[in-house]
TIRO-2110 file (N, C-alpha, C; in Angstrom, 1 decimal):
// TIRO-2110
-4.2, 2.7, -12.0, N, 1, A
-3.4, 1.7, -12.7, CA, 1, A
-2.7, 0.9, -11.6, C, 1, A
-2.6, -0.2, -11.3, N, 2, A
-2.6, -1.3, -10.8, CA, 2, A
-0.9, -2.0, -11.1, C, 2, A
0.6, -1.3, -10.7, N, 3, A
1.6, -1.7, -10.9, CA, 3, A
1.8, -3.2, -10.9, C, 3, A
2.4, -4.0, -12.1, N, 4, A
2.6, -5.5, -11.8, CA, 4, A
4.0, -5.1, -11.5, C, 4, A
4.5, -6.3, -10.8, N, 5, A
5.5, -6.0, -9.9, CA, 5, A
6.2, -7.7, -10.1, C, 5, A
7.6, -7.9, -10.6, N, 6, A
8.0, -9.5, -10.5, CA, 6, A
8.6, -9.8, -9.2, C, 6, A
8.9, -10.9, -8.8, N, 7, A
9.0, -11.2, -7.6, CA, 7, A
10.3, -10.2, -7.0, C, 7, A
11.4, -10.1, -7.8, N, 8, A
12.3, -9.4, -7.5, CA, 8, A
12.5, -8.1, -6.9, C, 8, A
11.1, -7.6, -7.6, N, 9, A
10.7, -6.2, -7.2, CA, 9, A
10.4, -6.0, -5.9, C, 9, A
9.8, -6.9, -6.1, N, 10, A
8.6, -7.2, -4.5, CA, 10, A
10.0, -7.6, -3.3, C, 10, A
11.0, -8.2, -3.3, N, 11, A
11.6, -8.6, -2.8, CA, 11, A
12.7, -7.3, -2.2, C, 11, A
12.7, -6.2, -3.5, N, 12, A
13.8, -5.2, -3.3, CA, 12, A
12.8, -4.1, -1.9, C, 12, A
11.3, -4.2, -2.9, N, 13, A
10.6, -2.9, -1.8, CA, 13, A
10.8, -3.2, -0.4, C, 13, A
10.3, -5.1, -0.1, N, 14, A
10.3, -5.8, 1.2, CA, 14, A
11.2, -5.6, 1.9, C, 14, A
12.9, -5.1, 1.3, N, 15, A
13.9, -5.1, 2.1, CA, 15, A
14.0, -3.4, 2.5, C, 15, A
13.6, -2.8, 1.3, N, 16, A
13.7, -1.1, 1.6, CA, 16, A
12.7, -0.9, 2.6, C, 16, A
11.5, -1.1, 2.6, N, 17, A
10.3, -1.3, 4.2, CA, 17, A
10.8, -1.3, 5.1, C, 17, A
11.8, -2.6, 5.4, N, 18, A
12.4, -3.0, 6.5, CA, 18, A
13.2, -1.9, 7.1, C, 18, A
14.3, -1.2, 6.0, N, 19, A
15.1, -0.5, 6.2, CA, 19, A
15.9, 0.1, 4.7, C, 19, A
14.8, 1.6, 4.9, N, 20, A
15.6, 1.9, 3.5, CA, 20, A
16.7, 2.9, 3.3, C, 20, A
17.4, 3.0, 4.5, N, 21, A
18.9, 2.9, 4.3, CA, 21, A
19.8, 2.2, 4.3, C, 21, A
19.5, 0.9, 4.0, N, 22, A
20.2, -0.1, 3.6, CA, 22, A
21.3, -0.1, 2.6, C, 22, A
22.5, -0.3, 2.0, N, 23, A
23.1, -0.2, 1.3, CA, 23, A
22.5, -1.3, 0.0, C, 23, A
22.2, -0.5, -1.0, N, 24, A
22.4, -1.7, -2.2, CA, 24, A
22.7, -2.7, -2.5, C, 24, A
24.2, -3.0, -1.6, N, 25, A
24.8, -4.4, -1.9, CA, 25, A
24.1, -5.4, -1.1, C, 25, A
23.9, -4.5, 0.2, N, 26, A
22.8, -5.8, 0.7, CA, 26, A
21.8, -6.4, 0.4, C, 26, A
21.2, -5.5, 0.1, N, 27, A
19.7, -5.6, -0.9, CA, 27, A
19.9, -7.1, -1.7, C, 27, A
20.9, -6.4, -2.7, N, 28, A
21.8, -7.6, -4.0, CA, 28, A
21.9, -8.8, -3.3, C, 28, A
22.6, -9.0, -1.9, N, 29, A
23.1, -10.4, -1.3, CA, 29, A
21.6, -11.2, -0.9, C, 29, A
20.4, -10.1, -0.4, N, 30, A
19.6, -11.1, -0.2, CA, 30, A
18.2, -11.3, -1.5, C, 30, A
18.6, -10.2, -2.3, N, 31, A
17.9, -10.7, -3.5, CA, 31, A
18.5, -11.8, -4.6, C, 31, A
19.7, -11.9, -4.5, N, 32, A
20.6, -12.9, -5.2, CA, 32, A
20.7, -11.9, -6.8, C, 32, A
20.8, -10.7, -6.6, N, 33, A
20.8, -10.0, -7.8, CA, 33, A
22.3, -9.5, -7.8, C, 33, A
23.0, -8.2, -8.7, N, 34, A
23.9, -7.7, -8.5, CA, 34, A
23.9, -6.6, -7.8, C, 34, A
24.6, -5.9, -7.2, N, 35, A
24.2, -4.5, -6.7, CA, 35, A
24.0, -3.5, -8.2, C, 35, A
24.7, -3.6, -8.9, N, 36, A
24.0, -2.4, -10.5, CA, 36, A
22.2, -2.8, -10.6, C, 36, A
21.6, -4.0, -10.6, N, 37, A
20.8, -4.4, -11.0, CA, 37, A
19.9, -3.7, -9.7, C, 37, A
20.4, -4.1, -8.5, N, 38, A
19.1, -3.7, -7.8, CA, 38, A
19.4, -2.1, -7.7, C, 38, A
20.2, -1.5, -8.2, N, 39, A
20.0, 0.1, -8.5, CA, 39, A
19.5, 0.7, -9.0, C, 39, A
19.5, -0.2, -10.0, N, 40, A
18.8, 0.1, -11.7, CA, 40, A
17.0, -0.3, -11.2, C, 40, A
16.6, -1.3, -10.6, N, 41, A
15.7, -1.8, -10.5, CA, 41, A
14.6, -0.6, -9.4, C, 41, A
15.2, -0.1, -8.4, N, 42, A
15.4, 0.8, -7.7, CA, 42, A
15.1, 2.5, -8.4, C, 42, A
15.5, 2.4, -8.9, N, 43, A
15.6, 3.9, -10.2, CA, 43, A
14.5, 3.1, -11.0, C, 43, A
14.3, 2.3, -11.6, N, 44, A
13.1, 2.1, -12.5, CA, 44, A
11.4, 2.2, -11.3, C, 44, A
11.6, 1.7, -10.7, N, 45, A
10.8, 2.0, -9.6, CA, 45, A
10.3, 3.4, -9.3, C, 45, A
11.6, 4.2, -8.8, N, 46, A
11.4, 5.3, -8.4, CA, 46, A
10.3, 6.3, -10.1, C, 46, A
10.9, 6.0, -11.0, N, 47, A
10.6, 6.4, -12.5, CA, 47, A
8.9, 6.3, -12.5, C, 47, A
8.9, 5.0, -12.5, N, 48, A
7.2, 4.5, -12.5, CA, 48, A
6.2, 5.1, -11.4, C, 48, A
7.0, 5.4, -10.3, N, 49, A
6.0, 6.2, -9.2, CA, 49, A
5.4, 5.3, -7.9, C, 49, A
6.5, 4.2, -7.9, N, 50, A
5.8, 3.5, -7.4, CA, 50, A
6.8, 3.3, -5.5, C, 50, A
8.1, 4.0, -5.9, N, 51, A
8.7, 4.2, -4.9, CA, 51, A
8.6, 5.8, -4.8, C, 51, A
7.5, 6.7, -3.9, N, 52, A
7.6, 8.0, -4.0, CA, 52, A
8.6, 8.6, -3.0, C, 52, A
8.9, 8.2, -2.1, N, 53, A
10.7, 8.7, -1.5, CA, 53, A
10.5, 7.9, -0.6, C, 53, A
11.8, 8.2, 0.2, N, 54, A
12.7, 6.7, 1.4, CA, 54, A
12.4, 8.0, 2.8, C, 54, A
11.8, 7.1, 3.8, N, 55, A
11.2, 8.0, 4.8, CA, 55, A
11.7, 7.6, 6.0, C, 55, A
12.1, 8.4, 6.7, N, 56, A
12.3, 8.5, 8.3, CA, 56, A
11.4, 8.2, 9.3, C, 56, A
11.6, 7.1, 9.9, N, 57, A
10.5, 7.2, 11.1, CA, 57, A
10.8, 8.1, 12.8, C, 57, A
10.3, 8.3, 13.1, N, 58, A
10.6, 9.1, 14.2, CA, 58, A
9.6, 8.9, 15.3, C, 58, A
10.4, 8.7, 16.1, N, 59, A
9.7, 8.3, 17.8, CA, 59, A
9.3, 9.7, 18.0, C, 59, A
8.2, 10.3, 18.1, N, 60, A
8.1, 11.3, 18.1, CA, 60, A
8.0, 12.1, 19.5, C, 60, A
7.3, 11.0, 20.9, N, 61, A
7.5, 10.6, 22.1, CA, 61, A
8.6, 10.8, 22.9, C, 61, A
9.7, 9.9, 22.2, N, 62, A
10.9, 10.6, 22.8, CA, 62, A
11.2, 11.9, 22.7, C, 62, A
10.9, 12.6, 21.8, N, 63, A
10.9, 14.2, 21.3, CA, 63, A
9.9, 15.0, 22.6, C, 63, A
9.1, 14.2, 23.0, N, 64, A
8.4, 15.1, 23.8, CA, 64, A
6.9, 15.4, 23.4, C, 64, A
6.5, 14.8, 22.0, N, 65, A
5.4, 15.3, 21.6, CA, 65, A
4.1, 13.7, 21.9, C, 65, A
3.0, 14.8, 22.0, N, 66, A
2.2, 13.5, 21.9, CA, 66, A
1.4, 13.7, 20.7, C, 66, A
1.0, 12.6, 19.9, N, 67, A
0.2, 12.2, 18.9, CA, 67, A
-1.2, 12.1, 19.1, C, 67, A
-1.9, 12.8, 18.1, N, 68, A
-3.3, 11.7, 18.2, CA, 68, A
-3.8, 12.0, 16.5, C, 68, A
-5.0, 11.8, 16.1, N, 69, A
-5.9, 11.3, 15.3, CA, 69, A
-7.0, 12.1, 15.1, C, 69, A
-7.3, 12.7, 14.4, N, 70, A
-8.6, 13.5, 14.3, CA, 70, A
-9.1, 13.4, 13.1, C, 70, A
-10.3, 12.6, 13.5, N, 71, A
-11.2, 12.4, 11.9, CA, 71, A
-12.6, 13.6, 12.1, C, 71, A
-12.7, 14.0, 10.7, N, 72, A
-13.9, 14.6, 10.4, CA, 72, A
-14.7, 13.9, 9.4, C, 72, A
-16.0, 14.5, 9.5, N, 73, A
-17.5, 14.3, 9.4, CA, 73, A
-17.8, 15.4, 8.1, C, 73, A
-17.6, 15.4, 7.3, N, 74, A
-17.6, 17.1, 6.9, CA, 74, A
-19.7, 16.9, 6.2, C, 74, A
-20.4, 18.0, 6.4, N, 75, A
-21.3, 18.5, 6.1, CA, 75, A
-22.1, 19.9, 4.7, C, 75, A
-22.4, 19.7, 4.2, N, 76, A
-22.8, 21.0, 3.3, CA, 76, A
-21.7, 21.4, 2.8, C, 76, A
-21.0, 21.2, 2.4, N, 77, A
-19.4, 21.8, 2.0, CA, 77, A
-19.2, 21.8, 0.3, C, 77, A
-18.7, 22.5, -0.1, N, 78, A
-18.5, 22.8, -2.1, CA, 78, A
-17.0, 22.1, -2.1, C, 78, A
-16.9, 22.0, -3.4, N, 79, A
-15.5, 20.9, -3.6, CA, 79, A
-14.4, 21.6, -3.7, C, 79, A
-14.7, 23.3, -3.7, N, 80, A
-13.6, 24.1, -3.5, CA, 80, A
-13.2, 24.1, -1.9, C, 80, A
-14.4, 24.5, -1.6, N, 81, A
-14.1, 24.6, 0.2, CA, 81, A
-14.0, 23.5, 1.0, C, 81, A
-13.9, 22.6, 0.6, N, 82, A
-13.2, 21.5, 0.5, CA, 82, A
-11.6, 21.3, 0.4, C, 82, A
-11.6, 21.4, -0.6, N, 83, A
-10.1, 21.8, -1.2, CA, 83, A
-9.3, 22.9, -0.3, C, 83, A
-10.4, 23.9, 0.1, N, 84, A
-9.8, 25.1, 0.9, CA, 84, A
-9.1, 24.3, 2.4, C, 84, A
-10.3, 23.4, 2.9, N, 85, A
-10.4, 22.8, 4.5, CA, 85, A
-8.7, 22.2, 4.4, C, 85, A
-8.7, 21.5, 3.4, N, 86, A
-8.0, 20.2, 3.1, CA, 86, A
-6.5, 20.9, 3.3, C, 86, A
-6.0, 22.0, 2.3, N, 87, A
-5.4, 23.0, 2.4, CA, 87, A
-4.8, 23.8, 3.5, C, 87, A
-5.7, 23.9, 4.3, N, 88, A
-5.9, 24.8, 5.8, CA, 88, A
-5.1, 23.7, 6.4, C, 88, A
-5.6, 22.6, 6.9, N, 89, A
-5.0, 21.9, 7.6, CA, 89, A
-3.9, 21.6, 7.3, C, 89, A
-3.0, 21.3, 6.3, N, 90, A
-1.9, 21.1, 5.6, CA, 90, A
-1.1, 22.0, 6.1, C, 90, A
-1.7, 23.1, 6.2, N, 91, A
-0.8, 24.6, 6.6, CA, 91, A
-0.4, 24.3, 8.2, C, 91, A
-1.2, 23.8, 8.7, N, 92, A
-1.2, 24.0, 10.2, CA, 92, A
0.4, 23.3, 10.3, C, 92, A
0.9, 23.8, 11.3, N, 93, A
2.4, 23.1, 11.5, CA, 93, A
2.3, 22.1, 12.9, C, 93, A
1.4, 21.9, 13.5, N, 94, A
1.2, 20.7, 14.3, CA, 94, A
0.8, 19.5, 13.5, C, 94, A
0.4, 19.6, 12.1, N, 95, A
-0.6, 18.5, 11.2, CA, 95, A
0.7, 17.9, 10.3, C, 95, A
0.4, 16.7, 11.2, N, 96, A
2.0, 16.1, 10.3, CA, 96, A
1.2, 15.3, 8.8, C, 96, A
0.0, 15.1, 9.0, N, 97, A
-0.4, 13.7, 8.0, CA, 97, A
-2.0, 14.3, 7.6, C, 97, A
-2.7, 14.2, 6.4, N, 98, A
-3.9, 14.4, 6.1, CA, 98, A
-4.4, 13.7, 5.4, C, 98, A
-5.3, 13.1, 5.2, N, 99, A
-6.1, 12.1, 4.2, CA, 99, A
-7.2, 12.5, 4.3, C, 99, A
-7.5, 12.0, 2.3, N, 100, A
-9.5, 11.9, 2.4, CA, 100, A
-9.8, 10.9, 2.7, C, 100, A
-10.5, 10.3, 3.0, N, 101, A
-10.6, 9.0, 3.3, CA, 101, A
-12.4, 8.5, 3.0, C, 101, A
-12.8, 7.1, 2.9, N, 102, A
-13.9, 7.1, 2.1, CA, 102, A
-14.7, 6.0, 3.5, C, 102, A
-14.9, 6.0, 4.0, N, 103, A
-15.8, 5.3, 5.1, CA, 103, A
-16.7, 6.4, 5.7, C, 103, A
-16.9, 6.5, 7.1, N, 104, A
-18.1, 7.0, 8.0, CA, 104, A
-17.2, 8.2, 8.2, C, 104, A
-16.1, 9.0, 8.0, N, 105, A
-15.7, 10.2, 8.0, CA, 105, A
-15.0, 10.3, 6.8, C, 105, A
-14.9, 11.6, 6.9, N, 106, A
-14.7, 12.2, 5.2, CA, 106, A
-12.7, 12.7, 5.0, C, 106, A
-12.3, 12.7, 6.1, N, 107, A
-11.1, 13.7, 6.5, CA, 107, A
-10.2, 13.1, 7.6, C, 107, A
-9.5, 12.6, 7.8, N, 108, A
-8.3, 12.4, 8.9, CA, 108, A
-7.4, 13.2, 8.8, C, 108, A
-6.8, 13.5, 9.8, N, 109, A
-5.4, 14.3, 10.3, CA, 109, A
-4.7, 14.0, 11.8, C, 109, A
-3.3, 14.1, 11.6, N, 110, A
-2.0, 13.3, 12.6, CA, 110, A
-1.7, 14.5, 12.8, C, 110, A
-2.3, 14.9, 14.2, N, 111, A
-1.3, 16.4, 14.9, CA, 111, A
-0.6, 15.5, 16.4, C, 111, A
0.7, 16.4, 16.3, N, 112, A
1.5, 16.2, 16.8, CA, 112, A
1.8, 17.4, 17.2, C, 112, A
1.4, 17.2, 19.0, N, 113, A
2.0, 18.6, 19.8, CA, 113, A
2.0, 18.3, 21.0, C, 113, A
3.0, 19.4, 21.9, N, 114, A
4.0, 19.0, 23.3, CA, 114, A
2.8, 18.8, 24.1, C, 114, A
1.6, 19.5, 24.0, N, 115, A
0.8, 19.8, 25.6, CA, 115, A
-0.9, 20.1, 24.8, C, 115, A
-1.3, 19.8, 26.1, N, 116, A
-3.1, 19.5, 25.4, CA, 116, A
-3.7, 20.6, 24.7, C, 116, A
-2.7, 21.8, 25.5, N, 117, A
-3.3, 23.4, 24.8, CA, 117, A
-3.2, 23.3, 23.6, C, 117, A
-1.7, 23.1, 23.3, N, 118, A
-1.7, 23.4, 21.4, CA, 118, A
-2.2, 22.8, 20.8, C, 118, A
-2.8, 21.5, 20.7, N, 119, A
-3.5, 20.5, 20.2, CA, 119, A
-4.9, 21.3, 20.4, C, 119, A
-5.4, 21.9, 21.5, N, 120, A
-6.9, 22.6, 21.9, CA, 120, A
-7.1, 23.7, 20.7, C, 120, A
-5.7, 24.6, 21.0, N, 121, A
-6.1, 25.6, 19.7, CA, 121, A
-5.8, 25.3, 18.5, C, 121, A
-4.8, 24.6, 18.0, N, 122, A
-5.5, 24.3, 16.7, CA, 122, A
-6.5, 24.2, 16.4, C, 122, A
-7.5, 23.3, 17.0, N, 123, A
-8.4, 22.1, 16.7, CA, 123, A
-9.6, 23.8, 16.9, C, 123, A
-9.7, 24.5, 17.7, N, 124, A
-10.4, 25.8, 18.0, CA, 124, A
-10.0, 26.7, 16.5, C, 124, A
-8.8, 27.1, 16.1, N, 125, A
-8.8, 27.5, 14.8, CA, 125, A
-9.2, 27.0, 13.8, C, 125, A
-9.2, 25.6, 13.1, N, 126, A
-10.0, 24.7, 13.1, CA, 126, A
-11.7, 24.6, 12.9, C, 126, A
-12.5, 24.5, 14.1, N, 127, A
-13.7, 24.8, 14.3, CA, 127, A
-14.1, 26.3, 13.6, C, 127, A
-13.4, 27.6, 14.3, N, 128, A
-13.8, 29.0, 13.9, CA, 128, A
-13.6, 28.9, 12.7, C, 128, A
-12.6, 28.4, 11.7, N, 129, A
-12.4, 28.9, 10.3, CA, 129, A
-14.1, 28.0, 9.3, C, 129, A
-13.7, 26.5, 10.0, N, 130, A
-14.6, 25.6, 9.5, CA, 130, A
-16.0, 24.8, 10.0, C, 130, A
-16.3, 25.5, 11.3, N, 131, A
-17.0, 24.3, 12.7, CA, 131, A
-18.2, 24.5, 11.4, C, 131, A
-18.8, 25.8, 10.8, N, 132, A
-20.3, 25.3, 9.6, CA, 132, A
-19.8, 24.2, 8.7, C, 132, A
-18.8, 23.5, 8.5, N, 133, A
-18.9, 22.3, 7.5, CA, 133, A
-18.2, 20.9, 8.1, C, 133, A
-18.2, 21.2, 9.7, N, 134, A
-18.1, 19.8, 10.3, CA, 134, A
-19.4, 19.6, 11.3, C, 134, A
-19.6, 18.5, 10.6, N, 135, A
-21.2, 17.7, 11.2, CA, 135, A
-20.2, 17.5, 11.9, C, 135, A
-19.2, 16.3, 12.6, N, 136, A
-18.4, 15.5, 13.6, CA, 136, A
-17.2, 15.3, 13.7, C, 136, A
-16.5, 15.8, 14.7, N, 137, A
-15.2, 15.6, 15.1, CA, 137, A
-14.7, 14.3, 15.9, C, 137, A
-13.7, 13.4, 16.0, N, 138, A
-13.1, 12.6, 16.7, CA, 138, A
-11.8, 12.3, 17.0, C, 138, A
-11.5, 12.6, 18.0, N, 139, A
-10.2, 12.6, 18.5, CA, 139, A
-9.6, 11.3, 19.5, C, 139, A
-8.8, 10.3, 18.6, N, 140, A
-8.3, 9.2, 19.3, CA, 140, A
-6.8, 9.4, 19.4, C, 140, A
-6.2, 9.6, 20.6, N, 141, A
-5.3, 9.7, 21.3, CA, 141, A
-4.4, 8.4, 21.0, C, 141, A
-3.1, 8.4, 20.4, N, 142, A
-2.2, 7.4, 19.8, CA, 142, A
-1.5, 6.9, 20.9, C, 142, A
-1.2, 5.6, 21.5, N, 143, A
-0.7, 5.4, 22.9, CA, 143, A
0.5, 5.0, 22.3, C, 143, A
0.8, 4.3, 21.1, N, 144, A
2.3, 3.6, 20.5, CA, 144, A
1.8, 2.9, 19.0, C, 144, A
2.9, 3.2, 18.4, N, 145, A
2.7, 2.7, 17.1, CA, 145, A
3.7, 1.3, 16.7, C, 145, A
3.7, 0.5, 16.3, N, 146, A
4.1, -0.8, 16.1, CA, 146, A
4.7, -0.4, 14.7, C, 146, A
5.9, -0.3, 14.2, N, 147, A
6.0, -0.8, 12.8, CA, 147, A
6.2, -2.1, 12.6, C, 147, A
5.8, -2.2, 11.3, N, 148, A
6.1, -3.7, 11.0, CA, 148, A
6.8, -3.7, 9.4, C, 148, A
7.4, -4.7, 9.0, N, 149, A
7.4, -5.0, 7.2, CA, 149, A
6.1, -5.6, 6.8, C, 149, A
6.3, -5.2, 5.7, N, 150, A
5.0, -5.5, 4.9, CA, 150, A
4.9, -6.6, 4.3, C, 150, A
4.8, -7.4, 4.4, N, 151, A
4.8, -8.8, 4.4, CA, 151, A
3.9, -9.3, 2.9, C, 151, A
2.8, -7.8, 2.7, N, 152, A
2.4, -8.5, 1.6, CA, 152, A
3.6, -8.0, 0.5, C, 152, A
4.4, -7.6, 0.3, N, 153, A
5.0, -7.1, -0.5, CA, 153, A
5.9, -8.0, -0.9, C, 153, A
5.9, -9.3, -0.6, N, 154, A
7.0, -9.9, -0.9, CA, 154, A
6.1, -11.5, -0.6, C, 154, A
6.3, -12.5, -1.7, N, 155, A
5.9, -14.1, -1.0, CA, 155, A
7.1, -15.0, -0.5, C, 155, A
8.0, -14.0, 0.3, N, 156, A
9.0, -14.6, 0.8, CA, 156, A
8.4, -15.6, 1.7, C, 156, A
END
């Protein structure tokens, strides 16, 4: 289902993107709305599913960790053990992010860890639990991430 969205809406997410701890009233000064309205508007949002929570970005870098990217290839696999793989990874506490994804790999995952080892043994726990249902692994190393606003979210 395909959310229609009026311009106002589009204009409240545009500013929460940017920064969604922004205070309400600001939101209101540059939507030309009230602050009750873009609260209300905000909460109807959240209701519909279309605001699923307000997220933290985190330099993760400065923390010490490095990032990368691991797509899988998955092979001969049942839609349980599938569900099992998918699961597994989720558990791992280096795996900050997981998706199915529908192109030339079947599976992505965002591990995030201090030194090459712990990234090595996951990725080896990993293999031993699952290496029979990955045809191919890929590992691209994250050098910096860019945020931006979303630009299509709004025809400001």
């Amino acid at each position: 289902m395909t959310e229609n969205l009026d311009l106002r809406d589009q204009k409240i997410l545009y500013e929460l993107d940017n920064n969604s701890r922004v205070p309400a009233s600001q939101i209101a000064k540059k939507v030309r709305l009230s602050k009750v309205s873009v609260n209300q508007r905000i909460k109807k949002l959240q209701n519909r599913g279309v605001i699923k929570n307000f997220v933290t970005q985190v330099n993760y870098r400065l923390l010490g960790y490095n990032t990368s990217r691991v797509y899988y290839k998955l092979q001969n696999i049942s839609a349980e053990k599938e569900e099992e793989f998918f699961n597994f990874l989720c558990s791992l506490p280096v795996i900050g992010y997981v998706a199915r994804v529908d192109c030339s790999y079947d599976a992505f995952s965002v591990a995030m860890y201090k030194s090459i080892e712990d990234l090595d043994s996951v990725l080896h726990k990993i293999k031993e639990k699952y290496g029979n249902f990955i045809k191919e692994r890929n590992i691209l190393p994250v050098l910096n991430i860019l945020y931006f606003s979303r630009r299509y979210l709004s025809k400001i």
